[in-house]
DOGUVEX-423885 format. One record per residue (C-alpha): x, y, z; residue number from 1; residue in one letter. Coordinates in steps of 0.001 Angstrom, whole numbers, plus 500000, padded with zeros to 6 digits. Example, Ala and Ser with C-alpha at 12.3 -4.5 7.8 and 13.67 -1.06 7.14 Angstrom:
<pts>
+--------+--------+--------+------+--------+
:     c1 :     c2 :     c3 : sese : badren :
+--------+--------+--------+------+--------+
: 512300 : 495500 : 507800 :    1 :      A :
: 513670 : 498940 : 507140 :    2 :      S :
+--------+--------+--------+------+--------+
</pts>
This chain:
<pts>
+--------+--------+--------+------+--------+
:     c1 :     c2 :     c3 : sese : badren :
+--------+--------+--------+------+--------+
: 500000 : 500000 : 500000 :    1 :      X :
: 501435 : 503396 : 499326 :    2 :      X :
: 501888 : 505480 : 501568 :    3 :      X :
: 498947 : 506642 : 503620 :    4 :      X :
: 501076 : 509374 : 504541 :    5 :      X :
: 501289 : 511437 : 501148 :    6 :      X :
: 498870 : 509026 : 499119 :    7 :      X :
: 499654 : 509589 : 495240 :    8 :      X :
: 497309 : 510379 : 493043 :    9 :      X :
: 496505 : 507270 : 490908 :   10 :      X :
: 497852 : 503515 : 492256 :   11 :      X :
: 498993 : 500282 : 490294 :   12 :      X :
: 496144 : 498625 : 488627 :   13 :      X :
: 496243 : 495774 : 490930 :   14 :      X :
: 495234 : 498636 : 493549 :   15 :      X :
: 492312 : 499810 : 491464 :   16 :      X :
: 490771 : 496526 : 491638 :   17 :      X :
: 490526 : 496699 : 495118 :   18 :      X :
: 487189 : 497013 : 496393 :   19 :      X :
: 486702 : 498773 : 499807 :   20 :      X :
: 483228 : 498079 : 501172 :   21 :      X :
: 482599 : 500586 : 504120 :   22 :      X :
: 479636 : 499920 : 507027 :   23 :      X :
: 478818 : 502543 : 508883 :   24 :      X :
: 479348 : 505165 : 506107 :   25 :      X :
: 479201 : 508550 : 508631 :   26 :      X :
: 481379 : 511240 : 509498 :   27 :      X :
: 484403 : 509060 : 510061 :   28 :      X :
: 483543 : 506736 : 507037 :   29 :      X :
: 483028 : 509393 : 504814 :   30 :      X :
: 486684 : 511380 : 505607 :   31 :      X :
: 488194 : 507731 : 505392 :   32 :      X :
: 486221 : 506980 : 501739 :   33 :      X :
: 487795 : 510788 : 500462 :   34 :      X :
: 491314 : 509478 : 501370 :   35 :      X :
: 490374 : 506499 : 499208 :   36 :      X :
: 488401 : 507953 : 496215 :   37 :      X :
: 489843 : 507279 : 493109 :   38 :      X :
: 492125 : 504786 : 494506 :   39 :      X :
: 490325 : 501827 : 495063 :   40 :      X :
: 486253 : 500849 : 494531 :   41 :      X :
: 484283 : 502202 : 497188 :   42 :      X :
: 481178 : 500819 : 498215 :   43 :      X :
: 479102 : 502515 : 500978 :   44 :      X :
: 476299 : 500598 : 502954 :   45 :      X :
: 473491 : 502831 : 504824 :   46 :      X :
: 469874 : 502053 : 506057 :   47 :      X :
: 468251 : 505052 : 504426 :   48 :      X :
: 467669 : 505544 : 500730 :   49 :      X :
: 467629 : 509294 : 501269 :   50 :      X :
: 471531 : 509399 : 501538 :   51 :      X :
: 472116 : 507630 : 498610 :   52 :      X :
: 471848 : 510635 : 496011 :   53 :      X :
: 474746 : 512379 : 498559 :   54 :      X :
: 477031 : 508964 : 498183 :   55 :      X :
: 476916 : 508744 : 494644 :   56 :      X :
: 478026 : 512648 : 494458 :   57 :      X :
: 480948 : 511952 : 496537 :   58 :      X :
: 482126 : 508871 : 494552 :   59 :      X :
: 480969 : 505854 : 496208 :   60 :      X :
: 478714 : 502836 : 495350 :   61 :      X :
: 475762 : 503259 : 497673 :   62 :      X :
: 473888 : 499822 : 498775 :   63 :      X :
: 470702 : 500449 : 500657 :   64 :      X :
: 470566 : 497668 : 503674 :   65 :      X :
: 469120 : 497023 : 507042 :   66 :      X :
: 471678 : 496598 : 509308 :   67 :      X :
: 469426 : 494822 : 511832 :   68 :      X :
: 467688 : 492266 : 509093 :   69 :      X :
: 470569 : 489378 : 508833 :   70 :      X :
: 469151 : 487893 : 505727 :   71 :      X :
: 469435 : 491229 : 504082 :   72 :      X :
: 473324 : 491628 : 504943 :   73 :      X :
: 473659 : 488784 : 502991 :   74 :      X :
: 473824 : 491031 : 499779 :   75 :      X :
: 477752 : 491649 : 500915 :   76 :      X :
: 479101 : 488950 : 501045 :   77 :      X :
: 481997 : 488802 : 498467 :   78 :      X :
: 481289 : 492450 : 497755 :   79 :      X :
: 484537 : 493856 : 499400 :   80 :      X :
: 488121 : 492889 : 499351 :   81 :      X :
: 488674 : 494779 : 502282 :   82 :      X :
: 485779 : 496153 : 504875 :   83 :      X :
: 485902 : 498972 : 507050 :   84 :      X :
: 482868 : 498607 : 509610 :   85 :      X :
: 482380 : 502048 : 511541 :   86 :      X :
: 478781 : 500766 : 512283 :   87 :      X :
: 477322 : 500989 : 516103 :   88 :      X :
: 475607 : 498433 : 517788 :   89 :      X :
: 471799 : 498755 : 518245 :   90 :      X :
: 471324 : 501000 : 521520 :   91 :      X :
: 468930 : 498711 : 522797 :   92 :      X :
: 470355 : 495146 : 522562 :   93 :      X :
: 471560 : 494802 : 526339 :   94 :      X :
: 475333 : 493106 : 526185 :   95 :      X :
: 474894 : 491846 : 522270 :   96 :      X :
: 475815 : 492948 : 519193 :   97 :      X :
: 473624 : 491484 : 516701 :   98 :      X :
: 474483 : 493735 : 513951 :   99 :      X :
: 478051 : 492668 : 513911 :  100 :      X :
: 477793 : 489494 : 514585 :  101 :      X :
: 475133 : 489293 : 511561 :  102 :      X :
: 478007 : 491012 : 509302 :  103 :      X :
: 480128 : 488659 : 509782 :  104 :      X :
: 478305 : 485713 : 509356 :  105 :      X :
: 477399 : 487144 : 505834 :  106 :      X :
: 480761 : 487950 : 504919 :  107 :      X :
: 481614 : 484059 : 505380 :  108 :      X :
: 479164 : 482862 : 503064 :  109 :      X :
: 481087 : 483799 : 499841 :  110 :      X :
: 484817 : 484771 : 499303 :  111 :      X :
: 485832 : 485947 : 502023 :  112 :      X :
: 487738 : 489426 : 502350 :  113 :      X :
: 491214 : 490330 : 502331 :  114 :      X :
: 491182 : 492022 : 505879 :  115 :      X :
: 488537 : 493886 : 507786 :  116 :      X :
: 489179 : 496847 : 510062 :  117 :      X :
: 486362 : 497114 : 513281 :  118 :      X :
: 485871 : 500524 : 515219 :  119 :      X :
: 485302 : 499467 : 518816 :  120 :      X :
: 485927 : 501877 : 521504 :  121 :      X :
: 488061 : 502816 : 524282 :  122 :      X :
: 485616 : 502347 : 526768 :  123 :      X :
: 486266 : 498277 : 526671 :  124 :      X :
: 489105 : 498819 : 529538 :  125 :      X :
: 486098 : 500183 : 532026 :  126 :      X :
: 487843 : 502165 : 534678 :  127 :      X :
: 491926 : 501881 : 534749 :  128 :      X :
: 492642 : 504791 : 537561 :  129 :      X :
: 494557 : 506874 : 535329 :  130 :      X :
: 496655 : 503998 : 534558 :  131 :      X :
: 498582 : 504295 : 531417 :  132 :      X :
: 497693 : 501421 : 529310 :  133 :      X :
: 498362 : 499734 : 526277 :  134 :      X :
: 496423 : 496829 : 523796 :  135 :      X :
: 497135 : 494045 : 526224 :  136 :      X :
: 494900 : 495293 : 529251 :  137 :      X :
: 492118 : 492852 : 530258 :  138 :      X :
: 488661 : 494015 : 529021 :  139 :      X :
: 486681 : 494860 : 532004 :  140 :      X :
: 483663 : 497347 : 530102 :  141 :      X :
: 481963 : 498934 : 533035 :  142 :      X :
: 478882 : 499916 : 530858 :  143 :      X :
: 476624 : 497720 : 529228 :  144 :      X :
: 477561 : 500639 : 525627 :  145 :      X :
: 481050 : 499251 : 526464 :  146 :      X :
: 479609 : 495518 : 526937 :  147 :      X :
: 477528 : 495285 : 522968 :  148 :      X :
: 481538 : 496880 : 521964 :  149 :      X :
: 483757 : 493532 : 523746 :  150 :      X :
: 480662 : 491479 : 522373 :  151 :      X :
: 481209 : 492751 : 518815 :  152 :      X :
: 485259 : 492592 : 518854 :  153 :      X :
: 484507 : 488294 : 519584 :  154 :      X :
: 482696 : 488218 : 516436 :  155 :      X :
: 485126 : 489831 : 514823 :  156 :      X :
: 488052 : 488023 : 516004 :  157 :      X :
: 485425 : 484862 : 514976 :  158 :      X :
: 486046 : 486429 : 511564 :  159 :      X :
: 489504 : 486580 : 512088 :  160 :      X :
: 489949 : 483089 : 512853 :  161 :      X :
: 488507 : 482213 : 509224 :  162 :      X :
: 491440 : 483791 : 507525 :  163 :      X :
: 491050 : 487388 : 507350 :  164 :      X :
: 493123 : 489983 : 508703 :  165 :      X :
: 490750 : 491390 : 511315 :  166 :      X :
: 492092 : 494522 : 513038 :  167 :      X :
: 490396 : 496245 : 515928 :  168 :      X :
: 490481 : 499975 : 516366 :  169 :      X :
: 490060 : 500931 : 520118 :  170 :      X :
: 488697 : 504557 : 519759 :  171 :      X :
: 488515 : 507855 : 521929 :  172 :      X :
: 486532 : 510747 : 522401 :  173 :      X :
: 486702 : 512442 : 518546 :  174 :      X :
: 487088 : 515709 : 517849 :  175 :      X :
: 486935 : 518007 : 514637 :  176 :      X :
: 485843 : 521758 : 514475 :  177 :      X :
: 484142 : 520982 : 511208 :  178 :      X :
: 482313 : 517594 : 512963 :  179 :      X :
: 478897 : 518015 : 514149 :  180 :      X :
: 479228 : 518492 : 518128 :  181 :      X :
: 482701 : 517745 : 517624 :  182 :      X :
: 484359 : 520750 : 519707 :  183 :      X :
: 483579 : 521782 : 523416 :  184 :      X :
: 481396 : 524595 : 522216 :  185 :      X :
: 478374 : 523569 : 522997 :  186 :      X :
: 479222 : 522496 : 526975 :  187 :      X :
: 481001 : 525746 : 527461 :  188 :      X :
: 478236 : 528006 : 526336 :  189 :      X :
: 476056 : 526113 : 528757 :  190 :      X :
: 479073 : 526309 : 531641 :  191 :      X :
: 478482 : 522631 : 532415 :  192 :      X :
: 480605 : 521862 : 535136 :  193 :      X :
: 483973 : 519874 : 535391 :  194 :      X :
: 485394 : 517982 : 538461 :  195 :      X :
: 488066 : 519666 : 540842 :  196 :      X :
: 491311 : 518121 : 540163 :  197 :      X :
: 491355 : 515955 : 543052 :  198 :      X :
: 488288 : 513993 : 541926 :  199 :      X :
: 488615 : 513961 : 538240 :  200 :      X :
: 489618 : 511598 : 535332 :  201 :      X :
: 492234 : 511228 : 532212 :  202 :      X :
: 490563 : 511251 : 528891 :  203 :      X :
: 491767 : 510269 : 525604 :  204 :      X :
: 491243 : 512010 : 522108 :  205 :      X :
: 491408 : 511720 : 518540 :  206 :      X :
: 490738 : 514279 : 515662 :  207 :      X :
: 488221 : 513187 : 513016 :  208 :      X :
: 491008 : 513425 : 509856 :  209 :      X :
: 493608 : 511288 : 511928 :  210 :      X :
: 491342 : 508431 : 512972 :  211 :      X :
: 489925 : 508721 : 508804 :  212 :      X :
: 493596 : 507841 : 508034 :  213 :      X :
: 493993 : 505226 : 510864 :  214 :      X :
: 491289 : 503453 : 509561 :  215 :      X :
: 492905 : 503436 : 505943 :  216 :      X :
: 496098 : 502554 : 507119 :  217 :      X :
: 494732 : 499298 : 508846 :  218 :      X :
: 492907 : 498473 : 506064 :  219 :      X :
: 496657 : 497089 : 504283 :  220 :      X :
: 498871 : 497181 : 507565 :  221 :      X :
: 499214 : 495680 : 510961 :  222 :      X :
: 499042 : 491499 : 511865 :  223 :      X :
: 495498 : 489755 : 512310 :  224 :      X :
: 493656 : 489739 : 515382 :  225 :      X :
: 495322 : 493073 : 516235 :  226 :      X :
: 493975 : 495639 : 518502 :  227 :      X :
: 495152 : 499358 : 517602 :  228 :      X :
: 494553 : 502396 : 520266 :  229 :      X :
: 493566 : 505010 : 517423 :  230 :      X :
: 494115 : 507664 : 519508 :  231 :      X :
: 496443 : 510792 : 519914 :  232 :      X :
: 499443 : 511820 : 522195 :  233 :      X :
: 497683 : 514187 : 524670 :  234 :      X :
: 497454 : 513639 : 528339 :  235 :      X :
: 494968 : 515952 : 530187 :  236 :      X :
: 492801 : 515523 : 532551 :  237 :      X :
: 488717 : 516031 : 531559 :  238 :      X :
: 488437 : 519365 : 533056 :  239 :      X :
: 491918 : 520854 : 531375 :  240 :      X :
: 490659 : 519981 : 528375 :  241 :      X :
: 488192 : 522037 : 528947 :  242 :      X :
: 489914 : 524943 : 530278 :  243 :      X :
: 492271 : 524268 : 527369 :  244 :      X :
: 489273 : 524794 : 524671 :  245 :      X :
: 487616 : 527614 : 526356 :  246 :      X :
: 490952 : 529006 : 526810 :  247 :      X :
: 491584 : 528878 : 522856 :  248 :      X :
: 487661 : 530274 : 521725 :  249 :      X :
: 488323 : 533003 : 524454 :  250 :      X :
: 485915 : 531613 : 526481 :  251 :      X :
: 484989 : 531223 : 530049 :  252 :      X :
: 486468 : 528493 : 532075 :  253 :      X :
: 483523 : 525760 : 533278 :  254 :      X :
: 482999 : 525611 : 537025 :  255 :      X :
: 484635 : 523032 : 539172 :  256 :      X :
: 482585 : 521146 : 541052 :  257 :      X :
: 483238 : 518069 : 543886 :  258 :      X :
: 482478 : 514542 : 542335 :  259 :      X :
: 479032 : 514624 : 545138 :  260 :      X :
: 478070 : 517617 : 543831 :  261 :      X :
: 478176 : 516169 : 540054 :  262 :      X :
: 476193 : 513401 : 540963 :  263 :      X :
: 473156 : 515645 : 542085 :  264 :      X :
: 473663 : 517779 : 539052 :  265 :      X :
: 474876 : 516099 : 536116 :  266 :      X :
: 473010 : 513559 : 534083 :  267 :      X :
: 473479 : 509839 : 534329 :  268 :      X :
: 475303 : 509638 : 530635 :  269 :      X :
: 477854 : 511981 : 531327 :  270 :      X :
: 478882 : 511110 : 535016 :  271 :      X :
: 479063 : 507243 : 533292 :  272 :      X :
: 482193 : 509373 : 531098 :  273 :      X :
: 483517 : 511042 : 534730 :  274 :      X :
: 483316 : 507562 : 536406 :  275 :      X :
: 486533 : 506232 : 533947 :  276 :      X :
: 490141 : 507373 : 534173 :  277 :      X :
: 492601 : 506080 : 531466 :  278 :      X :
: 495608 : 507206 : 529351 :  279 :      X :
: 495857 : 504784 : 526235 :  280 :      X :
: 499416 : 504213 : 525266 :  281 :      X :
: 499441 : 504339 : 521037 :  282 :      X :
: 502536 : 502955 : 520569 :  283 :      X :
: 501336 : 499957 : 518013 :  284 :      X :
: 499551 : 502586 : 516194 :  285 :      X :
: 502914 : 504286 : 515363 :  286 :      X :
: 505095 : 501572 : 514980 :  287 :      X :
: 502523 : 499075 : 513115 :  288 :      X :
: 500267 : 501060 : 511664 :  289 :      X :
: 502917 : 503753 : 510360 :  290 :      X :
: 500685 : 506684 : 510739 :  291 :      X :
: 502210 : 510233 : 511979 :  292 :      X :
: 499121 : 512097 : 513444 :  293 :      X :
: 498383 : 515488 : 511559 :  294 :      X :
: 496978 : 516016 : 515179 :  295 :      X :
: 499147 : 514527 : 517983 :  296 :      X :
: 497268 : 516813 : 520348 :  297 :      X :
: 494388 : 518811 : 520913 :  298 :      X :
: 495962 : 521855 : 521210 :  299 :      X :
: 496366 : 522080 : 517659 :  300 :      X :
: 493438 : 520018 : 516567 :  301 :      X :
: 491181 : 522109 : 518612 :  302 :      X :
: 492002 : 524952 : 516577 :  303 :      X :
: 489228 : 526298 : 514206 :  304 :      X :
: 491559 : 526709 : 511290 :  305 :      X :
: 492665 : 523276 : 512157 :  306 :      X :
+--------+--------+--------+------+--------+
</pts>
């Protein structure tokens, strides 16, 4: 694969032929399929027929599918020579994820593809106490979000086990000023709090554009059954990163509040983000993977111009 780095403009015919079949075709899917266009066969999969018109303008194949009807997933198999699958599992399946599990099982009823690159999360670990940590950390998800994520990676892995080169992308909190909610705007106009010091927790980040090129680079690069912390080189605590981004849109610092005094006045879904304190170690991603981060922190990712 040439370099994902500085990606040339046309590739070896043998390249061409490739056929890149992308699940979960959102914001992420859609900066990874511009890296790609022109450069391989792209083929997008969404559940509604409305985006198709907005796929086919940017280059891609659209196929119109049900993510949560298995016998309709069986329309990909032998579609892709490699698969990028960026979709979510169902919000409401408990500790399963059908959808993936459903994938896969239709991907092994024809030829089966070259390698397949799954975006889990970083949330798998649960809580780590700040640790630093890299790929090798028992899974211990302390949510069942985090649960339907472990339960998708086994099917995956089930995939790998067939042949393919199955590569697992263990993903942060993304960012992008031009990605919809993807910037602390929003939480600092509202001054939502932030913990004191004392009581609060390391988070991890990636920009949009950098994980877009993670995900291409796995695609051709790193062993099978690999796990890959796609995220970036910043250490900060939640609430810095806050006063970090209100400190670049010249805006006001949030309050600091006690960790008792969040749980009376913060909502359930984001003291389940306050309750988990890690600091991912991306060391594989660099030395496997090959990528150099446009972003390597937030203080230049954050940046509008960015």
């Amino acid at each position: 694969m040439p370099s994902i780095n500085n990606p040339p403009g046309a590739l070896p015919a043998r390249f061409r032929r490739q056929r890149v079949l992308i699940v979960g075709c959102g914001d992420v899917g859609s900066r990874a399929a511009a890296l790609l266009r022109g450069r391989v066969q792209l083929i997008a999969v969404t559940s509604s027929a409305d985006r198709v018109p907005a796929l086919r303008a940017a280059g891609l194949r659209p196929l119109v599918a049900d993510l949560d009807a298995p016998q309709a997933l069986r329309r990909l198999a032998g579609l892709g020579t490699r698969v990028l699958h960026l979709a979510p599992p169902p919000t409401a399946s408990g500790a399963r994820d059908p959808r993936t599990l459903a994938l896969v099982r239709a991907l092994r009823l024809r030829s089966l593809p070259a390698a397949l690159v799954y975006g889990s999360t970083s949330g798998v670990y649960g809580d780590c106490g700040g640790a630093r940590i890299d790929e090798t950390r028992p899974l211990r998800p302390g949510t069942a979000r985090a649960q339907r994520r472990v339960d998708a990676e086994r099917s995956v892995r089930w995939l790998g086990r067939a042949g393919v080169a199955t590569r697992i992308l263990r993903i942060p909190g993304i960012y992008a000023p031009d990605r919809a909610g993807g910037t602390p705007h929003e939480r600092l106009r509202k001054g939502t709090p932030v913990l004191h010091s004392a009581d609060d927790v390391y988070t991890n980040h990636i920009h949009a554009d950098d994980l877009a090129r993670i995900c291409v680079a796995a695609l051709w690069r790193g062993g099978t059954q690999r796990a890959f912390h796609a995220s970036d080189d910043t250490e900060l605590k939640m609430g810095d990163y806050f006063d970090l981004a209100a400190d670049l849109y010249g805006m006001a610092r949030p309050p600091r509040i006690a960790r008792e005094a969040a749980r009376e006045q913060l909502p359930a879904s984001l003291l389940s983000f306050m309750g988990e304190s890690r600091r991912l170690d991306n060391t594989r991603l660099r030395q496997e993977l090959r990528v150099r981060l446009r972003h390597p922190t937030v203080a230049t990712g954050l940046r509008p111009d960015s």
